[in-house]
C-alpha positions, 0 to 999 in steps of 0.5 A: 222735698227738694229744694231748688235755692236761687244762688248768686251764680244763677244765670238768667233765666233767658240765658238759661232757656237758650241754652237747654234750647240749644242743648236739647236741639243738638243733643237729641239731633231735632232739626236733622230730620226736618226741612233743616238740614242745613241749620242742624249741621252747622248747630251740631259743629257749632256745639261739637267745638264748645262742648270738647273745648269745655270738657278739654278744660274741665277736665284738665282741672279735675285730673289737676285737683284728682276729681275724676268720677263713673260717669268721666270714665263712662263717658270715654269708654262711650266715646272711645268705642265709637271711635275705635269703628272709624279705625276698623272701617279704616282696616277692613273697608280701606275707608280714611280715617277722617271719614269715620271720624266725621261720621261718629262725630256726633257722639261728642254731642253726649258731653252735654249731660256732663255739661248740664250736671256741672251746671245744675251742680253750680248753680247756674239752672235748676233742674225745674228749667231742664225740665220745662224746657224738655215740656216746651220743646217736645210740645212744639215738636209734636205740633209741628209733627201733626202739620205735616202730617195733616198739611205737607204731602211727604211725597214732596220729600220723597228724597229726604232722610226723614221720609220713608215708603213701603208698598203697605204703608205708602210714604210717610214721615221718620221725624226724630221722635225721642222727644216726643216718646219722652214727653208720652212717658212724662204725661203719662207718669203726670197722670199717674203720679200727679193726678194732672189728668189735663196730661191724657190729652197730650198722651193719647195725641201722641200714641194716635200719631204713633198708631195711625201716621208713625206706623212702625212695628218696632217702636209700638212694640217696645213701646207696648213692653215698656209700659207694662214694666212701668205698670207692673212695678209701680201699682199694687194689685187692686190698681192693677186690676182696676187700671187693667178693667178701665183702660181695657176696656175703653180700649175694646170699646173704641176698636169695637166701634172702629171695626163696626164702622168699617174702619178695619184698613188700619187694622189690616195693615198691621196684621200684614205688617207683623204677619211677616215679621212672624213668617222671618221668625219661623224662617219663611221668606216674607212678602213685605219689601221692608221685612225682605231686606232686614232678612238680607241685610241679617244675613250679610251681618252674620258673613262680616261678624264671622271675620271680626267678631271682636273689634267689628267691622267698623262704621262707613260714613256716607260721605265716602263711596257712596257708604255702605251702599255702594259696598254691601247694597242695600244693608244700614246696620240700625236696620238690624238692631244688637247685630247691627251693633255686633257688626260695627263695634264686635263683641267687646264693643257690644258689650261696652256700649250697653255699660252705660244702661247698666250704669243707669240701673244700679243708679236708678235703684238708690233713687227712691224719688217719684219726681216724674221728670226722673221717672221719664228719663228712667223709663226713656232708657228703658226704652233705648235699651229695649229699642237696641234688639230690634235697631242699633239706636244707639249709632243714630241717637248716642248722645240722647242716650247719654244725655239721659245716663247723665240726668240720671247721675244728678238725681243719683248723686247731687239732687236725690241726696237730702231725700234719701238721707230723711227716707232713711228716718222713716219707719219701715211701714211707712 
């Protein structure tokens, strides 16, 4: 078991909480996609400047006493692939490069997982307080989800980032939900691991609001596969069996009941929703608006990617022209996942953005923990990493991406230590 020692240096525990309150705001972009706009802009400048004025310093004095580690250089090749789409904007849609600066800024935001580990790693926080942090803060996101979907019309922001409208869906909230996908995992591996059953409630408030308000496709999909990873590797077969007879059939029962009550429209929704994302596969044109455009945009992707397969075509902010817009109609490169990022970054940079999931893999398979704050981050990754085929994620949600690869790399290398070290004198059938 590991143990968390008060030290000298340990801030207090109100300073410590506001910060990995503010760390967590601006890294996952929390309030970007709230009635806040304003707030999350001048957080994310105010937290750009401190943490490049922190990582310029700190890593001065590790260069100095030769303390360069992986995640320092994964961190610049993050970094420098996302800045290298400001200079391709620059070459192949005449875009200054100020603007694609400006708009790749965020991923500066990724220094505060190296922030977080040089914390833990002095001292100052415990990983116990980086965790209920993330608990209190995706609680209050989730409640705070729930009263707008229950009590505010989104048809009041209908011109805002954060709602969506389709004929088939009609409008709907597009809150930034990482945190609240994690806090899913986390309750779930609660109920799993800890036998803290109070977690089902949390868990099954969460995937109502993901069926029945979120409603997208790709996130239940993922989200589905992710899951059964998780099941596959970390329960034996008779749990396997036994878990697979008890939810499933909790789970027939209910839409057995659903569907004898009437209430199929639901149903409906999604077998039209995924329909035409079939007919694209077989290569049919589809009857959704949204489906329609994806299959436009993917076309327009494959004429660009053919002129700059390498480097990509870079990334236009929309602060200059109209964005992207006003240059290619209606195409977001997120909309169309690992082409999207093939688009913006080439092949090579492709390549590179995905190191950081590797980096994470060969990381997370010397952890042999079962700490659930652990696993949450292992299997969030997971989650991007699958996310990433469908919608280039990783151009919206670098620095969340980032921030979990850092996480990982303390439980890897600083926490995980002692446990691995006292693993190794058990016998092998233990």
């Amino acid at each position: 078991m590991s143990i968390e020692n008060d030290r000298p240096n340990q801030l207090h525990p109100l300073v410590a909480y506001t910060l990995l309150f503010l760390v967590y705001t601006s890294t996952f972009r929390i309030f970007a996609t709230l009635p806040l706009e304003t707030l999350h802009q001048s957080l994310s400048t105010f937290a750009i400047v401190l943490l490049s004025g922190y990582y310029l310093f700190s890593l001065f004095l590790n260069i100095k006493n030769s303390r360069i580690s992986k995640l320092d250089i994964l961190m610049w090749l993050f970094i420098l692939v996302n800045f290298l789409a400001a200079y391709k904007g620059h070459e192949v849609f005449g875009q200054p490069y100020y603007y694609g600066i400006m708009a790749q800024r965020s991923v500066l935001l990724s220094i505060s997982g190296i922030l977080i580990v040089s914390m833990l790693n002095k001292g100052m926080i415990t990983i116990r307080q980086v965790e209920r942090s993330f608990l209190f803060i995706s609680l209050t996101l989730l409640f705070v989800f729930y009263f707008f979907f229950l009590f505010v019309n989104p048809v009041k922001f209908n011109y805002a980032e954060f709602v969506a409208y389709s004929p088939i869906r009609g409008y709907r909230y597009r809150f930034q939900f990482a945190l609240v996908i994690m806090l899913l995992f986390y309750s779930l591996f609660k109920v799993s691991h800890d036998k803290k059953n109070r977690f089902a409630i949390v868990a099954l408030l969460i995937l109502f609001y993901l069926i029945y308000f979120l409603q997208s496709r790709t996130t239940l999909v993922v989200l589905a596969i992710t899951i059964f990873i998780y099941f596959i590797r970390n329960f034996s077969m008779k749990e396997k069996l036994k878990n697979t007879l008890l939810y499933g059939g909790i789970g027939f029962i209910l839409v057995t009941i659903l569907f004898t009550l009437g209430y199929t429209s639901l149903f409906d929704k999604y077998q039209i929703l995924y329909q035409n994302v079939f007919n694209v596969f077989q290569g049919e044109s589809p009857d959704e608006a949204s489906s329609a455009v994806r299959f436009m945009e993917f076309n327009t992707a494959l004429e660009y990617i053919k002129k700059n397969p390498v480097l990509g075509n870079g990334f236009i902010s929309n602060q200059w022209n109209g964005g992207w817009h006003d240059i290619l109609g209606y195409f977001y490169p997120v909309d169309i996942g690992i082409l999207g990022n093939v688009f913006v970054f080439g092949i090579l940079g492709t390549v590179l953005i995905y190191l950081p999931y590797y980096f994470s893999l060969t990381m997370s398979r010397e952890v042999t923990s079962n700490h659930v704050f652990f696993k949450t981050c292992e299997y969030m990754l997971l989650f991007f990493f699958l996310c990433m085929f469908f919608s280039a994620v990783n151009i919206r949600d670098s620095s969340s991406i980032m921030f979990l690869v850092c996480l990982l790399y303390y439980f890897r290398y600083y926490y995980e230590e002692p446990i691995v070290s006292s693993e190794k004198l058990k016998p092998v059938n233990a």
